[in-house]
PyMOL CGO cylinders between C-alpha atoms (Angstrom):
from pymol import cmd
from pymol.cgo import CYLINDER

trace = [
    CYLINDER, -6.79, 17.78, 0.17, -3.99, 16.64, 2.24, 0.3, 1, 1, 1, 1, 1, 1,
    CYLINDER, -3.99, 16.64, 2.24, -6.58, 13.53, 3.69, 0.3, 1, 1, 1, 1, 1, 1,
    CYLINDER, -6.58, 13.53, 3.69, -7.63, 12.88, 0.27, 0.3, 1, 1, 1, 1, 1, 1,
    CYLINDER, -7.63, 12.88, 0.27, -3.98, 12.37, -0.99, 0.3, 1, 1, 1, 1, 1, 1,
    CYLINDER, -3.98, 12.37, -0.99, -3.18, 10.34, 1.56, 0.3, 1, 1, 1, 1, 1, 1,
    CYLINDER, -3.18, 10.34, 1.56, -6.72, 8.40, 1.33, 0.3, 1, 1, 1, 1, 1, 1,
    CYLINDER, -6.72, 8.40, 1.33, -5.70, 7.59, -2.91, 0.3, 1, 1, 1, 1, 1, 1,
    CYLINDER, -5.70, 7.59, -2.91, -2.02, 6.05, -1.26, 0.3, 1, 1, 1, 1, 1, 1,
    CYLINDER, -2.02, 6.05, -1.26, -3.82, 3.65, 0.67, 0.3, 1, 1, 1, 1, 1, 1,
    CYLINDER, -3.82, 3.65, 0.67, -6.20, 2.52, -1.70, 0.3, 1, 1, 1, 1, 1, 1,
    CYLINDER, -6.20, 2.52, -1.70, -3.41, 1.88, -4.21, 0.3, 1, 1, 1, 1, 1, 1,
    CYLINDER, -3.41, 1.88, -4.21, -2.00, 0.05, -1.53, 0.3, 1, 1, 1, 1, 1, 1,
    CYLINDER, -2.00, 0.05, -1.53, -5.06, -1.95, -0.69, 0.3, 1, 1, 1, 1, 1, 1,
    CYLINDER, -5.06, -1.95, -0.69, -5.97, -2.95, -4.36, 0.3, 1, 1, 1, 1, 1, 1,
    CYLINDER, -5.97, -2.95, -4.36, -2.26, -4.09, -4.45, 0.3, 1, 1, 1, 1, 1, 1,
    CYLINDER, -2.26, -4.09, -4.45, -3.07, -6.57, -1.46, 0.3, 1, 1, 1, 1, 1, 1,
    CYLINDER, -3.07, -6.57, -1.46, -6.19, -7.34, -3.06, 0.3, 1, 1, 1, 1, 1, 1,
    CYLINDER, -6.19, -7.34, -3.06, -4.83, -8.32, -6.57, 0.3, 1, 1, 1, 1, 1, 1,
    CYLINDER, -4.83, -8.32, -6.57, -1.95, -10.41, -4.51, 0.3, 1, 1, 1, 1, 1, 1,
    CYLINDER, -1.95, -10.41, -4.51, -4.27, -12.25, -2.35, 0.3, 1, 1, 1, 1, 1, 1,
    CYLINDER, -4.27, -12.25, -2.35, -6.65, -13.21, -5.27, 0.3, 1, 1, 1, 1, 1, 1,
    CYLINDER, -6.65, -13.21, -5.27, -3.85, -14.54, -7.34, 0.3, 1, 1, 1, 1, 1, 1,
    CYLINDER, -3.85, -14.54, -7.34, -3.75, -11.93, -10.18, 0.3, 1, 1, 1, 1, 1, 1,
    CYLINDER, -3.75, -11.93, -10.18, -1.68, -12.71, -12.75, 0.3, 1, 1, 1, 1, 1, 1,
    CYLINDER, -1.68, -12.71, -12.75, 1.48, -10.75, -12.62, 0.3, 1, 1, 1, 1, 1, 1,
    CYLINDER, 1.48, -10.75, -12.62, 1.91, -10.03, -16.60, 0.3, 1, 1, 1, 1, 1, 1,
    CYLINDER, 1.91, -10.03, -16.60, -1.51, -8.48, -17.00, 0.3, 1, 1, 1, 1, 1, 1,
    CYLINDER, -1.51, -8.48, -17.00, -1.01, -4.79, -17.37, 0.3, 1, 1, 1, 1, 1, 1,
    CYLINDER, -1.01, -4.79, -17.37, -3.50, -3.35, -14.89, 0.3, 1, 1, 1, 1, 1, 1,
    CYLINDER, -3.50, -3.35, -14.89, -1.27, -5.52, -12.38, 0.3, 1, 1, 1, 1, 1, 1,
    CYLINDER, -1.27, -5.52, -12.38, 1.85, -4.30, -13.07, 0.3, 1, 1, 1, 1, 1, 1,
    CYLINDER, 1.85, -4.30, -13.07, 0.47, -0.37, -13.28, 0.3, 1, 1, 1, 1, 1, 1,
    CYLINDER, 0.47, -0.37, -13.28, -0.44, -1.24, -9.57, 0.3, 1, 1, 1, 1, 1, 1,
    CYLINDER, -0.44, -1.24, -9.57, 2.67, -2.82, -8.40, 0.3, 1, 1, 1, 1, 1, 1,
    CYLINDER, 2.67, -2.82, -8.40, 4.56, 0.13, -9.92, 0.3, 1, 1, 1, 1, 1, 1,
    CYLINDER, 4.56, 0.13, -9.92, 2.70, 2.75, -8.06, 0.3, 1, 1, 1, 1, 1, 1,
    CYLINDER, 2.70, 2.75, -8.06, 2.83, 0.30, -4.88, 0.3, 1, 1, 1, 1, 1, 1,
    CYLINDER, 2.83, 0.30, -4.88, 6.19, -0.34, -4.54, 0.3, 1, 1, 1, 1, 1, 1,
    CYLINDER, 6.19, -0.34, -4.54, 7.07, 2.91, -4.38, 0.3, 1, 1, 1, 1, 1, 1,
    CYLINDER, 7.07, 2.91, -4.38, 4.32, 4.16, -1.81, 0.3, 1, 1, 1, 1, 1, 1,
    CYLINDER, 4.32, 4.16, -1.81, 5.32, 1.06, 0.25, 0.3, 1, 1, 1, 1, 1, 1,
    CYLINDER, 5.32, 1.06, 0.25, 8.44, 3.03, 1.15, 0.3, 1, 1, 1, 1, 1, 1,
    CYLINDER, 8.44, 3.03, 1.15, 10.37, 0.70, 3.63, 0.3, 1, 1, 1, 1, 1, 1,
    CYLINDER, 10.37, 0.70, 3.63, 7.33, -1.33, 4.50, 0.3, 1, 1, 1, 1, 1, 1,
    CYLINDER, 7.33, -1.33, 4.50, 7.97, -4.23, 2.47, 0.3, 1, 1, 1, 1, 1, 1,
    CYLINDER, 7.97, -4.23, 2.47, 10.24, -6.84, 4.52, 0.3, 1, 1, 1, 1, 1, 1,
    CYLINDER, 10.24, -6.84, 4.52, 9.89, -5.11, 7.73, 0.3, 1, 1, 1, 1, 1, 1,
    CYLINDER, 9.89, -5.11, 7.73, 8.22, -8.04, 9.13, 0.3, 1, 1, 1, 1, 1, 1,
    CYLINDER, 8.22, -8.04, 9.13, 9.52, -11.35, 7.37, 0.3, 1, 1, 1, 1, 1, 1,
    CYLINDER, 9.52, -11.35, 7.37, 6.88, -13.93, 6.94, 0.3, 1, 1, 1, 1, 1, 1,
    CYLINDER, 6.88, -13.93, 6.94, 7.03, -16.93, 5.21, 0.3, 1, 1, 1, 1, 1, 1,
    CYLINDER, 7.03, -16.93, 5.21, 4.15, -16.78, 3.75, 0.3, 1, 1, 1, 1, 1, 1,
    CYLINDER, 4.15, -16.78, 3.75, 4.39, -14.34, 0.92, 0.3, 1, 1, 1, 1, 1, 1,
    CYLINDER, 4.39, -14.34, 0.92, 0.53, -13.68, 0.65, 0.3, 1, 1, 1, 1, 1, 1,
    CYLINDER, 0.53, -13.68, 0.65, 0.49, -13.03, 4.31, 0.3, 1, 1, 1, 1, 1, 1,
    CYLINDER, 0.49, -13.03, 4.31, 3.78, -11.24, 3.95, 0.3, 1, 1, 1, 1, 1, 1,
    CYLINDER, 3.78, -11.24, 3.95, 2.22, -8.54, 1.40, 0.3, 1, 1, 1, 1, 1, 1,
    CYLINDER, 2.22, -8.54, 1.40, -0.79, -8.26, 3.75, 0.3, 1, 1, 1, 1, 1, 1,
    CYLINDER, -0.79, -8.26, 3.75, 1.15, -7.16, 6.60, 0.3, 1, 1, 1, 1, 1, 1,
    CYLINDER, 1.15, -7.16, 6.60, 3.81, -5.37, 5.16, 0.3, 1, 1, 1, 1, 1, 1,
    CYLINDER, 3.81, -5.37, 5.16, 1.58, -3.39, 2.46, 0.3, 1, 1, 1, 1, 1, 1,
    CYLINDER, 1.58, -3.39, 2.46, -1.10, -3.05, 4.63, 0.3, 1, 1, 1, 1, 1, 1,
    CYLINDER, -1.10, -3.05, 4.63, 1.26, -1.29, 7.25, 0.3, 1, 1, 1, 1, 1, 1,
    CYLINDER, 1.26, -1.29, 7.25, 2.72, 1.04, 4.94, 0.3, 1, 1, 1, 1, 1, 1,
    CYLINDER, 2.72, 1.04, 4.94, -1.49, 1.95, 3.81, 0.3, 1, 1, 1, 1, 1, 1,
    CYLINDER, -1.49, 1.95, 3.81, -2.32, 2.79, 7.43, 0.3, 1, 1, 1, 1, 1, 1,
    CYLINDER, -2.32, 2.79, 7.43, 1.23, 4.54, 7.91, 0.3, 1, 1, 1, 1, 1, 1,
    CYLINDER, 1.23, 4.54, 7.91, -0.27, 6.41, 5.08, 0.3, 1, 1, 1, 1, 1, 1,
    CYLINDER, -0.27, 6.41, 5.08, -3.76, 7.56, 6.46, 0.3, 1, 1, 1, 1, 1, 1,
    CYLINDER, -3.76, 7.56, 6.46, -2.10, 8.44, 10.24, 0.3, 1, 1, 1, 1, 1, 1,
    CYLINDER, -2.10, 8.44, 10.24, 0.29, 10.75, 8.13, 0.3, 1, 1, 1, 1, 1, 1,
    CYLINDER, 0.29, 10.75, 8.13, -1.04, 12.54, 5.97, 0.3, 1, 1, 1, 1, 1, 1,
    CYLINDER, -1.04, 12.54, 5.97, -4.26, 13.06, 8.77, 0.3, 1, 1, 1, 1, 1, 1,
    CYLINDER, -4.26, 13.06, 8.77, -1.52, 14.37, 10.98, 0.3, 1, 1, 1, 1, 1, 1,
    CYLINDER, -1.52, 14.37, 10.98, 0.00, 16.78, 8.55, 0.3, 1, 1, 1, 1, 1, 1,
    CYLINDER, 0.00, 16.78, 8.55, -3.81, 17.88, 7.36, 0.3, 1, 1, 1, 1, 1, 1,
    CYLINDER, -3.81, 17.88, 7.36, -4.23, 18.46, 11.34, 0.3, 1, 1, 1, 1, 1, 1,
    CYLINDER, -4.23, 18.46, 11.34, -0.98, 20.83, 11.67, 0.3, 1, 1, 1, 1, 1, 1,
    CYLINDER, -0.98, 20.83, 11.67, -2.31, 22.55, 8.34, 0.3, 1, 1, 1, 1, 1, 1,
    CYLINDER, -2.31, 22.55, 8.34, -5.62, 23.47, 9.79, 0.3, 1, 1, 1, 1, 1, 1,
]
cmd.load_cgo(trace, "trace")
């Protein structure tokens, strides 16, 4: 339960950096459901590594915080077995 949890967190992370990267636009409503539920989950992720690109800049930072997700929550589901 504790993988799966942590599995969900990543993918709403990943579909974020998928919607960014292909250019979604921002005011559509599935978008912003996603970037309301990412930005949270992102925890301190975002701007931890400044790029100047900003696609590049969600793909790194985002994409940290999904792995940082998946080791987490596989390490707590290991101390609860």
């Amino acid at each position: 339960m504790v993988t799966g949890i942590g599995a969900l967190f990543a993918l709403v992370e990943a579909i974020y950096i998928v919607l960014v990267l292909a250019g979604a636009n921002a005011a559509n409503a599935f978008y912003r459901f996603i970037n309301s539920i990412a930005q949270p989950l992102a925890l301190f992720f975002p701007g931890l590594f400044p790029v100047a690109n900003p696609q590049l800049n969600v793909l790194i930072n985002y994409g940290v915080a999904a792995v940082f997700w998946l080791v987490v929550t596989g390490f707590v589901a290991r101390l609860l077995r």
